[in-house]
C-alpha positions in Angstrom: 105.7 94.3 104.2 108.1 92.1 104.4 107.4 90.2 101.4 108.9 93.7 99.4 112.6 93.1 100.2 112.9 90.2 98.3 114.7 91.5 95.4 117.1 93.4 98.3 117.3 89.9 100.4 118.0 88.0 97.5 120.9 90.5 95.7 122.0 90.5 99.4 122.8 86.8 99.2 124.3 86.9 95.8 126.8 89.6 96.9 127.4 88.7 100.4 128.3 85.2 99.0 130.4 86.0 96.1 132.3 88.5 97.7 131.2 91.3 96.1 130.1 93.7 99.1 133.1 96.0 98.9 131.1 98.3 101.5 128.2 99.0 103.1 127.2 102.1 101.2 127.0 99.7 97.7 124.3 98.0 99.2 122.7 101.3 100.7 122.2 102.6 97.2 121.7 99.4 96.0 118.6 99.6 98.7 117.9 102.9 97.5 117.5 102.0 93.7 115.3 98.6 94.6 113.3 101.0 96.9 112.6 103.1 93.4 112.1 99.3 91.5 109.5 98.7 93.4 107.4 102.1 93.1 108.0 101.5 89.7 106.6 97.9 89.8 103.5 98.9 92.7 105.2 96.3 94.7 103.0 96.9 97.3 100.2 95.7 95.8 98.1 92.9 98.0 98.5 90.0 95.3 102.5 90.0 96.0 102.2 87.8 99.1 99.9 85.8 97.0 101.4 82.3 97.2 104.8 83.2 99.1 108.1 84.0 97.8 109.2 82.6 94.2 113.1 82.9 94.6 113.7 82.9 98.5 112.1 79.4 99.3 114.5 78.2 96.6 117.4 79.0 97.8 117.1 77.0 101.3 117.7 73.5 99.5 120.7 74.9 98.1 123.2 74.7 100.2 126.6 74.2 98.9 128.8 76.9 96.9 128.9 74.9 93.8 125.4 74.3 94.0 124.5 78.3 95.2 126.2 79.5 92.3 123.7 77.2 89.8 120.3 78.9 91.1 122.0 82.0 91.5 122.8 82.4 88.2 119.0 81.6 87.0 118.0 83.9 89.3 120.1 86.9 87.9 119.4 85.6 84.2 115.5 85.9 85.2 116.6 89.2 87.0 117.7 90.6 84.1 115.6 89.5 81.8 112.6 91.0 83.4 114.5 94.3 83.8 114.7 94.2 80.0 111.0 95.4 79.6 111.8 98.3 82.1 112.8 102.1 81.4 116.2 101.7 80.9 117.0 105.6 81.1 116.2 105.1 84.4 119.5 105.7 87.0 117.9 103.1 89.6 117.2 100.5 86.7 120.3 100.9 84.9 123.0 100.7 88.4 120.4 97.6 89.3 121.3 95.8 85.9 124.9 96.9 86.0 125.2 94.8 89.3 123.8 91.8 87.9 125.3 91.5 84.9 128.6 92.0 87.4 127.0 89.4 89.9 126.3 87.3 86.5 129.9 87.5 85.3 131.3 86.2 88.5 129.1 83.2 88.4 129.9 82.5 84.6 130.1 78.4 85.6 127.0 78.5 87.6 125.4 80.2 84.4 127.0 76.7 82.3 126.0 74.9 84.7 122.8 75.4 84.6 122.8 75.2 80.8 123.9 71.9 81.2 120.7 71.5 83.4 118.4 72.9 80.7 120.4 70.9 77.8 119.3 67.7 79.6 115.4 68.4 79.8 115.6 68.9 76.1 117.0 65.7 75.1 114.4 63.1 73.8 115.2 60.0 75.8 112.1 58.4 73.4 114.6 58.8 70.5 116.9 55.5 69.5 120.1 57.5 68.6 119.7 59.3 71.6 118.7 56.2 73.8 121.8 54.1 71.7 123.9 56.9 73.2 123.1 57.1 76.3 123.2 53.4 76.9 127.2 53.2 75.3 128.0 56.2 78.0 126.1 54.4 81.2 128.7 53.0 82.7 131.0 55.7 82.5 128.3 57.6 84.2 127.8 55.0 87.0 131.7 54.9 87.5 131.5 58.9 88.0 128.7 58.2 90.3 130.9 55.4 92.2 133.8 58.2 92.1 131.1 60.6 93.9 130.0 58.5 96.5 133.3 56.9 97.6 134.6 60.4 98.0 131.5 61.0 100.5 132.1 57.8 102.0 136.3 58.9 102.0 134.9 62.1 103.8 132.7 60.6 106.0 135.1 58.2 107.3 138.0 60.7 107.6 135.5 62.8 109.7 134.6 59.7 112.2 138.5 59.1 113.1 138.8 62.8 113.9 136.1 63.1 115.8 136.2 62.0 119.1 132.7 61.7 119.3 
């Protein structure tokens, strides 16, 4: 049972996080027309809770905004692109997708971010050119990385004379 409001729990998140809960009653009907997705989809079928949630578990390890708004944005791509092989004269289906392309347009840098993501799994670190490349940008890279973890350390130690721990 309660496997079922995972489309609900996870739009929940996306909305509650990105500020775009204007008022209870959005999410009532937006409760209401997932209610109707899943009739549609025979949610309740005994192979959902086959092998545990698919989105929910992910979402744990992301914990910062920046981060949030990278998986989020997968999320209401894959969102969307399932509800593309739906009946789209449907009022629940079409107010669902409506709210996620919205939820999608707010998170238009987690979207590029994770294209970034999916750039870098295509690239073919076997090829010279691309391995002559990467080599003439590495330490660039590693002075980022320095840049990144000095900043942490900056943080850390800012954090420790505050405290009075």
């Amino acid at each position: 049972m309660a496997f079922q409001n995972y489309s609900l729990f996870v739009l929940s998140i996306i909305m509650i996080s990105f500020g775009h809960v204007e008022n209870r009653l959005n999410l009532l009907q937006l409760q209401n027309d997932i209610d109707k997705l899943k009739a549609d989809f025979n949610s309740s079928h005994s192979d959902v809770a086959d092998g545990g949630p698919i989105f929910t578990e992910k979402l744990k390890s992301w914990t910062e905004r920046n981060e949030k708004e990278i998986i989020l944005s997968q999320i209401i791509s894959m969102y969307l692109e399932m509800l593309e092989s739906t009946d789209r004269s449907k009022d629940h289906v079409r107010n669902i997708t409506e709210e996620l392309y919205t939820l999608k347009e707010s998170l238009s840098d987690g979207s590029k971010k994770m294209e970034d993501l999916k750039d870098l799994t295509k690239l073919q670190m076997s090829d010279l050119k691309v391995q002559r490349k990467a080599v003439n940008e590495l330490f660039s890279v590693l002075q980022k990385l320095g840049d990144t973890s000095s900043s942490h350390k900056r943080k850390r130690s800012q954090f420790q004379r505050l405290c009075k721990c």
